[in-house]
C-alpha positions as CSV (number, residue, x, y, z in Angstrom):
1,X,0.0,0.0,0.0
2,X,1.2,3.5,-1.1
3,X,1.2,6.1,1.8
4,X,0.5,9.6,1.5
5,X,2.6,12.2,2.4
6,X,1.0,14.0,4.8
7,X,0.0,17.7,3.7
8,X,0.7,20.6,6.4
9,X,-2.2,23.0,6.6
10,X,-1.6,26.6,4.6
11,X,-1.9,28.6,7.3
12,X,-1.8,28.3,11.1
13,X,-4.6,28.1,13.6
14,X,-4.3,31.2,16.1
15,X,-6.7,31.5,18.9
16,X,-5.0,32.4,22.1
17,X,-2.5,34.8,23.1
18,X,-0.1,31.9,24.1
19,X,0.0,30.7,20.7
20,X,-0.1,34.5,19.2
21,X,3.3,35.1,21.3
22,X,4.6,31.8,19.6
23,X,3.9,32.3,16.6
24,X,5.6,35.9,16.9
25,X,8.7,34.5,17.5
26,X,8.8,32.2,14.3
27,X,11.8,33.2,11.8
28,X,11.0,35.1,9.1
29,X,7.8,36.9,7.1
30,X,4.3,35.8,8.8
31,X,1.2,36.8,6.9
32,X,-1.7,37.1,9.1
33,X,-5.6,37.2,8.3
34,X,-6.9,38.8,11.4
35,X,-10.8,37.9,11.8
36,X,-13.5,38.3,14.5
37,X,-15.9,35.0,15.4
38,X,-19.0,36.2,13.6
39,X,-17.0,37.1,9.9
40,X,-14.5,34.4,9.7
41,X,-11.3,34.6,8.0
42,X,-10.9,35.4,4.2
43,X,-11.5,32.4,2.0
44,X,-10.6,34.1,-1.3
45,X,-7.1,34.3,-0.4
46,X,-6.1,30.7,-0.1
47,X,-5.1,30.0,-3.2
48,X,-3.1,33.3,-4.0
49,X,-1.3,31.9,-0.8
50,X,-1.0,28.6,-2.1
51,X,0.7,29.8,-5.4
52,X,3.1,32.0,-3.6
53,X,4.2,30.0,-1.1
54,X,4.6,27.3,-4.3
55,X,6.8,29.9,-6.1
56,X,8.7,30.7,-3.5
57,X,8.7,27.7,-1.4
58,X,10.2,29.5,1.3
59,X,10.7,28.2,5.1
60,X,10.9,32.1,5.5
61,X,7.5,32.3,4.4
62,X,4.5,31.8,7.2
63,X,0.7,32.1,6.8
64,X,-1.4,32.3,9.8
65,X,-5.3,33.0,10.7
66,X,-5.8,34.3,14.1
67,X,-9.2,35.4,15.6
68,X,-9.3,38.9,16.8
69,X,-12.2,38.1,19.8
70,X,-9.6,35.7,21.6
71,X,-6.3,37.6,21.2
72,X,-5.6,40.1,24.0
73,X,-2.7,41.5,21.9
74,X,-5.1,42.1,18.2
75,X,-7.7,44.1,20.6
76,X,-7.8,47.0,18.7
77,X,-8.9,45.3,15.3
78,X,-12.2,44.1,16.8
79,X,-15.1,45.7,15.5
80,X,-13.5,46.0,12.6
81,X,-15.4,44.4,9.7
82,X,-12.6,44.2,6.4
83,X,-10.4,41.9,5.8
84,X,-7.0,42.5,6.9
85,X,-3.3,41.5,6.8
86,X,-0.6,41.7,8.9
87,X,2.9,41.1,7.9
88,X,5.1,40.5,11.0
89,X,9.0,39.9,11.2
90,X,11.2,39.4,13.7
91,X,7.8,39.6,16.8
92,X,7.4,43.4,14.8
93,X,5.0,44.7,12.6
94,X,6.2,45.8,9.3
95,X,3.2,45.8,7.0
96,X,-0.5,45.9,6.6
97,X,-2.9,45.7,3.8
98,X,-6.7,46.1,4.0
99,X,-9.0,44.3,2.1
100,X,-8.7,41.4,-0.2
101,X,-6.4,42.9,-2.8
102,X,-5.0,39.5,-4.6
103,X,-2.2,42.0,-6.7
104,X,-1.6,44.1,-3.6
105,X,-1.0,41.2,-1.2
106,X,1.1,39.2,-3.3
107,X,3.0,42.7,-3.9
108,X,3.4,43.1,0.1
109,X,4.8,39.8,0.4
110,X,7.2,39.4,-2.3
111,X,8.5,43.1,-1.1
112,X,8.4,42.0,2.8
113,X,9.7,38.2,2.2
114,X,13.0,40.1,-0.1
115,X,13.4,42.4,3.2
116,X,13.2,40.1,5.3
117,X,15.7,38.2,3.9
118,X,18.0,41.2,3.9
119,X,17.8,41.3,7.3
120,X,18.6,38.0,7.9
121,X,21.2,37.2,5.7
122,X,22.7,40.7,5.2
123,X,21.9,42.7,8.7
124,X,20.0,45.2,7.1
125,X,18.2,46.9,9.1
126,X,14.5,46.1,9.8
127,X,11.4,48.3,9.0
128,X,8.8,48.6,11.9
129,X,5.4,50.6,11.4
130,X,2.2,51.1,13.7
131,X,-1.0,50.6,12.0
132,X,-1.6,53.9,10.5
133,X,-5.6,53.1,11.2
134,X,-5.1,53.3,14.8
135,X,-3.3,56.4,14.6
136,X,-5.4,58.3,12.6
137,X,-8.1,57.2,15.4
138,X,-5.7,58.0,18.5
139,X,-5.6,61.5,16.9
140,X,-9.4,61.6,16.1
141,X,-9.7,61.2,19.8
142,X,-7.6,63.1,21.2
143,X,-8.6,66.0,19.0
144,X,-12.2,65.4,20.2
145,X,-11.0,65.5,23.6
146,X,-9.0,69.4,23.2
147,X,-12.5,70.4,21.7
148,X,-14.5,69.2,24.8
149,X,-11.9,70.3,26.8
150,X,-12.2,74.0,25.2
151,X,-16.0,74.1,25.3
152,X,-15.9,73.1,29.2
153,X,-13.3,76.0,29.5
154,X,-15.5,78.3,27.6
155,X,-18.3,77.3,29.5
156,X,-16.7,78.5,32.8
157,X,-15.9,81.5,31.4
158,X,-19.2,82.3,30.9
159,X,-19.6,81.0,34.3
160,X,-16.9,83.8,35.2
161,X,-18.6,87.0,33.1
């Protein structure tokens, strides 16, 4: 009888912090489809995944789904309902793309895996980035905050005249 050889899934399973922090620490690029319970992860990404990791066959080269809901660290991304990618290196983040973008994503990680690998092999120096997203809201807020500052100010001015 001919035995199979046993096919390792695509992409991990991630859905715990315990298993978040270990899968942090893997070497190299780590592509991550961040999801909540109630959307599930993207489906229409598989096989662009597939064929890169086929072209590139690279043990640099990690795919992972991890559920936002049970994840103390990927708080800030629930709520949110469109698909989205994080590219981590080295337990950092150094990329995102939102939505499911086939040309964009398989742009992202050909340009992430190459840097990656510069890093590795050459020392080059690693690119780190916050999630522009959650800046943009960080200043949202604390803008919002001046203003109602300000009109409680005003207000006891009035209180003052």
């Amino acid at each position: 009888m001919v035995s199979r050889k046993k096919e390792l899934p695509l992409q991990m399973v991630v859905n715990n912090q315990e298993l978040w922090e270990e899968v942090l620490c893997s070497r190299g690029l780590i592509v991550v489809d961040v999801y909540q319970c109630w959307c599930g992860p993207c489906k229409t990404v598989i096989s662009l995944f597939r064929k890169i990791r086929n072209e590139h066959g690279d043990d640099l080269l990690h795919f992972a789904v991890a559920e936002v809901d049970s994840i103390d660290a990927l708080e800030k991304y629930h709520g949110k309902c469109e698909p989205t990618f994080l590219f981590y290196a080295g337990g950092e983040l150094v990329a995102v793309v939102r939505g499911a973008n086939a040309p964009l994503l398989q742009k992202t990680i050909v340009e992430q895996l190459e840097a990656e690998r510069k890093v590795l092999d050459h020392g080059a120096e690693r690119v780190v980035i916050q999630d522009e997203a959650f800046l943009q809201e960080e200043e949202n807020t604390a803008v919002e905050e001046e203003g109602e500052d300000e009109e409680e100010n005003e207000g006891e001015e009035d209180k003052a005249d």
